[in-house]
C-alpha positions in Angstrom: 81.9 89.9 95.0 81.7 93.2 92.9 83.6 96.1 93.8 82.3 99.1 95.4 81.4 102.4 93.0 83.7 105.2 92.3 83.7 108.0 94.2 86.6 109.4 92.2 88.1 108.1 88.7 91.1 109.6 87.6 92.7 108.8 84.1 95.5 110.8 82.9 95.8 113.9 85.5 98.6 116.3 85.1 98.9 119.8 86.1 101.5 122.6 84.9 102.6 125.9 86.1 103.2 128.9 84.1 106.5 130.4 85.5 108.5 133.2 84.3 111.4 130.5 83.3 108.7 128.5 81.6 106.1 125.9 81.9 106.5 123.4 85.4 105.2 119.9 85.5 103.2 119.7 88.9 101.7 116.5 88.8 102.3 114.0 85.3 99.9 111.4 84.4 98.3 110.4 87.3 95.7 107.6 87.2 94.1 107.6 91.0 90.8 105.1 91.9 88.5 106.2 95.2 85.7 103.7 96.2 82.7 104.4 97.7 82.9 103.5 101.6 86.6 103.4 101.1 89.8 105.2 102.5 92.6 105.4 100.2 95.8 107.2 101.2 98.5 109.7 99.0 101.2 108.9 100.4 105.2 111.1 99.6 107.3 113.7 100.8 106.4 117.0 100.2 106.2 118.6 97.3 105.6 115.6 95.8 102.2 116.9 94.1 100.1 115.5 96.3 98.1 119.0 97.3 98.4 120.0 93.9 96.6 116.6 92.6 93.9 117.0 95.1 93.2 120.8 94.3 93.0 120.2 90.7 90.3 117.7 91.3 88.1 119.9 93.3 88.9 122.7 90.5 91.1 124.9 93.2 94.5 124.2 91.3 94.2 128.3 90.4 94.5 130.9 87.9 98.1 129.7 86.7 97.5 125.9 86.2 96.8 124.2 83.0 94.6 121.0 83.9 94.2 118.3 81.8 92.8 114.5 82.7 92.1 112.1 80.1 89.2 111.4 82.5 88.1 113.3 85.6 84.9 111.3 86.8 83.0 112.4 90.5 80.6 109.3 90.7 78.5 109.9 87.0 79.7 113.4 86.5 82.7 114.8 83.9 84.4 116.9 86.0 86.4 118.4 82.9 82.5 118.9 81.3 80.8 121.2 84.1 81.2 124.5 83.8 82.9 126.5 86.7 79.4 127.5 88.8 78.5 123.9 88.2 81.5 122.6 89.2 81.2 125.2 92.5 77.8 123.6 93.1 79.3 120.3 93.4 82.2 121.5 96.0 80.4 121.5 99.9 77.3 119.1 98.1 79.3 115.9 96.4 83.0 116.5 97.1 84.5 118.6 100.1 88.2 119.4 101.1 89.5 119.2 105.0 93.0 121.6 105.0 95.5 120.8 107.5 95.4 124.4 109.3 92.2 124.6 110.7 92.4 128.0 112.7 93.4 129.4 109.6 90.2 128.1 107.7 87.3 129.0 110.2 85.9 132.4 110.6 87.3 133.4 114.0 84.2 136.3 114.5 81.8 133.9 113.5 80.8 131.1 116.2 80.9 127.4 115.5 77.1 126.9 114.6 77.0 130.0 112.6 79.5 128.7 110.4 77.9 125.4 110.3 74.3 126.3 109.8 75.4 129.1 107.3 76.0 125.4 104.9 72.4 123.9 105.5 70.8 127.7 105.0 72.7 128.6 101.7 72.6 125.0 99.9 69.3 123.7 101.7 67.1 126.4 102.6 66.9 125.5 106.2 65.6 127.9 108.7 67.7 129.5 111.5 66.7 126.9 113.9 66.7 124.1 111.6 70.3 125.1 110.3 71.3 125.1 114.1 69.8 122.3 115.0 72.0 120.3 112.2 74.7 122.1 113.7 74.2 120.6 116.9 74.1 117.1 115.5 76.9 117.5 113.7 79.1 118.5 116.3 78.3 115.3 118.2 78.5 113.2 115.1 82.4 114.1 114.7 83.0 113.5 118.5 82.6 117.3 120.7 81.5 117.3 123.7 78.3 118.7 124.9 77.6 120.2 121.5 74.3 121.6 121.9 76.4 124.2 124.7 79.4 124.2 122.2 77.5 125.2 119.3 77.6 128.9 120.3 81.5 129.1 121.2 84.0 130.7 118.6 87.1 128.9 116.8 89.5 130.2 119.3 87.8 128.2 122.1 88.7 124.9 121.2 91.7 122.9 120.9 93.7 122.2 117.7 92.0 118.2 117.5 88.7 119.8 118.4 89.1 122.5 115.2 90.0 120.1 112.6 86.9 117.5 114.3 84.7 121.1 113.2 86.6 121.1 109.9 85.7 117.6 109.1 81.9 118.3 110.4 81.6 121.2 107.9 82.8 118.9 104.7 80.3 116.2 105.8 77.6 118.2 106.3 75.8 117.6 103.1 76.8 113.9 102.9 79.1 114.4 99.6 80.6 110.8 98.1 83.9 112.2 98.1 85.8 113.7 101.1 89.6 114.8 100.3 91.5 115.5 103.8 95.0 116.9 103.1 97.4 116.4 106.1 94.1 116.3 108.7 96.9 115.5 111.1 99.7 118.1 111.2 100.9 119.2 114.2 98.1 117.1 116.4 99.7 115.2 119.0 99.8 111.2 118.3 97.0 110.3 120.5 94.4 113.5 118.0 95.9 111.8 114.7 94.8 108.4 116.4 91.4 110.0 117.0 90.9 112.0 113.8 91.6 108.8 111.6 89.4 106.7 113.7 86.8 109.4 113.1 87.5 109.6 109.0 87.1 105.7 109.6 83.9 105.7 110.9 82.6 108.4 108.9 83.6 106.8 105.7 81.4 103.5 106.6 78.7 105.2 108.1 78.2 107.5 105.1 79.2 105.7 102.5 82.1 107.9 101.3 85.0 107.6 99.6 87.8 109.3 101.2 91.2 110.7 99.6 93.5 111.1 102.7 96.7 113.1 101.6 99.8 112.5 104.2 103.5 111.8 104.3 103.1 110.3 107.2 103.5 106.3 106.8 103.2 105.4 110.6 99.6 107.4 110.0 98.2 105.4 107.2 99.3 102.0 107.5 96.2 101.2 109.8 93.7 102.9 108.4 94.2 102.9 104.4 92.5 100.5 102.1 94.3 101.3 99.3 98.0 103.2 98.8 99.2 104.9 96.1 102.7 106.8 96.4 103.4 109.4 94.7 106.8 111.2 93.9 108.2 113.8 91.5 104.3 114.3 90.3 103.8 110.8 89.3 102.3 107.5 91.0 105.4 105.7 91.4 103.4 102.5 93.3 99.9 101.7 94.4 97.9 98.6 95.2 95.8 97.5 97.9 97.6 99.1 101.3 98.4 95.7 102.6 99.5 94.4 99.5 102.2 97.4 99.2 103.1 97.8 102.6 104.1 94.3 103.1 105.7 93.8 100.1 106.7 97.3 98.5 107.5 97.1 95.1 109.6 100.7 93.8 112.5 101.2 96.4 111.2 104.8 97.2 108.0 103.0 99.0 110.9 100.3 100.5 112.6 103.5 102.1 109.8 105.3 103.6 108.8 101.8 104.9 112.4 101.8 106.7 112.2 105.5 107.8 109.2 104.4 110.3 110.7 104.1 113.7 110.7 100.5 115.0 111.1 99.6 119.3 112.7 96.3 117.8 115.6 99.3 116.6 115.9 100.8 119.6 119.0 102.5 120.1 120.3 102.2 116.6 120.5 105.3 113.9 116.9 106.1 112.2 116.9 105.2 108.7 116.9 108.2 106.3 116.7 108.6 102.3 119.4 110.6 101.5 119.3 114.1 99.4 115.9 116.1 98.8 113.0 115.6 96.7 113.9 117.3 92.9 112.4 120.6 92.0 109.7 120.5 89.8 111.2 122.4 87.6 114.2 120.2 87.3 113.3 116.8 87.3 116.1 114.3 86.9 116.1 112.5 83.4 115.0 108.3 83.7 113.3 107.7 86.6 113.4 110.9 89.0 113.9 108.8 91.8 117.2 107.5 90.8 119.8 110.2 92.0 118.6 109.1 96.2 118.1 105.0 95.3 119.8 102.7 96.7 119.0 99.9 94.4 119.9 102.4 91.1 121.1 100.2 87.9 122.7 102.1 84.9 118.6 101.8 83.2 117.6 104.1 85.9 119.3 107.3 84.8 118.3 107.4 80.9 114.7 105.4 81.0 111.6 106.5 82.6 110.2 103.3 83.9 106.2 103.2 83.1 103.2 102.1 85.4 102.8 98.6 85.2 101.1 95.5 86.8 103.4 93.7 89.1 102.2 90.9 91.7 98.9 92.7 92.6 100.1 96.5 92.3 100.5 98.9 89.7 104.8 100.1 90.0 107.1 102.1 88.3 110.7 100.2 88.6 113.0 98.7 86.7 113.5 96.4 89.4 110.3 95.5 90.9 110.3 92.1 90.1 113.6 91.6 91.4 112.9 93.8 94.9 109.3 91.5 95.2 111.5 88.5 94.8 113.9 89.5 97.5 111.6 91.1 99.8 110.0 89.5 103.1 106.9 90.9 104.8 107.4 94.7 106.6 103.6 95.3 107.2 104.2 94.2 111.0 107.4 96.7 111.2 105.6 99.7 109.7 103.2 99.2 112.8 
């Protein structure tokens, strides 16, 4: 069986800051694969580059980030070859971004379907009635009720899962092969994340869309997700096929977010946490970054940076992967 197209190819991604103490290393080397019709998730804690990473792909990293990508590859088209007003042509039409804070993004004097059809009317031509009419099926594509009445209400009348379900409309609404939502879920109650992921689900199948979900929330991916790759200190650190990771993790920072998920069999007992604070940017440990919170650390850790590599089905970054994959048993069934 072949494997789907690319959405998204990345070879080679890092982004820098320029600070007044010097140059900061945002996000180093990343390599990152998004299928068509596929959800994969980026999964660390924050400040881990993971926003970064995704803004630099849509060409939003800003005015003081150098971006460079041995290859940067949205379906057929060089990203790193468009000029900027082709490469704003492509946002909205090929690639789209949901943000997290979705009263901040919509116009709150502006209703719902003006917003909406505003997309179809500036990138399609559509007529006033045509634009709203799209509106209207759009709403009820992403799950709002009665959205022909809905379609005139403003932001401020709907709830926080019902915002972010308008959000997610307007990236769709030009069926783009890429869809990057970053922390869709933050501060939704449990029973909206469930709902919002179903819905990226669906969409993602019923579009044919590749979709870069950016969390650090494990409990939230490790249904949905297709593929994993975890990132820390700006670098993938593991990724694989989701269950392939999640049941076996292979770098001991993916082990330890595995064991920070709260489990009814540990009811009772202390929640697991990793101890210290993801390293600043600007002072990233020497050797592996991860080494000064591990709880698996050899003396190799603290001099050598430990590269990508193949390991039993997933690309990791350990000195010890082999040996952790030897001693590991199956946790998919407790990250549930």
């Amino acid at each position: 069986m072949s494997s789907p197209p690319l959405a998204l190819r990345v070879r080679g991604l890092s982004v820098s800051f320029a600070m007044d103490s010097g140059s900061v290393d945002a996000v180093r080397n990343v390599d990152l694969d998004v299928p068509r019709g596929q959800l994969v998730a980026l999964l660390g804690e924050s400040g881990s580059g993971k926003s970064v990473t995704a803004r630099a792909v849509m060409g939003l990293a800003g005015p003081a980030a150098t971006v460079s990508a041995d290859s940067l590859m949205l379906g057929d088209t060089d990203l790193g070859a468009v000029s900027p007003r082709q490469l704003r042509g492509l946002r909205g039409t090929r690639m789209s971004l949901v943000l997290q804070d979705a009263l901040s993004a919509l116009n709150p004097v502006l209703t719902i379907g003006d917003q909406l059809g505003e997309l179809f009317r500036v990138h399609s031509g559509a007529s006033k009635r045509t634009a709203r009419a799209n509106a209207v099926d759009l709403l009820g594509m992403v799950g709002i009720p009665a959205p022909a009445q809905r379609v005139g209400d403003y932001p401020h009348q709907f709830s926080g899962g019902m915002r972010q379900r308008i959000l997610i409309a307007m990236a769709i609404a030009l069926e783009p092969e890429l869809l990057i939502a970053d922390e869709p879920t933050t501060a939704l109650d449990v029973t909206v994340q469930a709902q919002i992921l179903d819905l990226l689900g669906s969409l993602r199948s019923q579009l044919d869309m590749g979709v870069l979900l950016i969390t650090h929330d494990l409990a939230v991916v490790s249904e949905v997700a297709d593929h994993l790759a975890v990132m820390y200190a700006g670098r993938i650190v593991e990724a694989g096929d989701a269950d392939t990771v999640l049941g076996r993790p292979g770098h001991p920072y993916t082990e330890a977010l595995l064991r920070s998920v709260p489990r009814l069999a540990a009811q009772g007992s202390d929640l697991f946490t990793i101890p210290g604070a993801p390293p600043n940017p600007a002072r990233v440990p020497s050797g592996c970054p991860f080494h000064p919170r591990c709880h698996r650390v050899v003396e190799t850790c603290a001099t050598v940076l430990p590269p990508l590599e193949t390991v039993a089905g997933r690309s990791v970054a350990c000195h010890r992967a082999e040996s952790m994959l030897a001693l590991h048993a199956p946790l998919r069934g407790d990250a549930r």
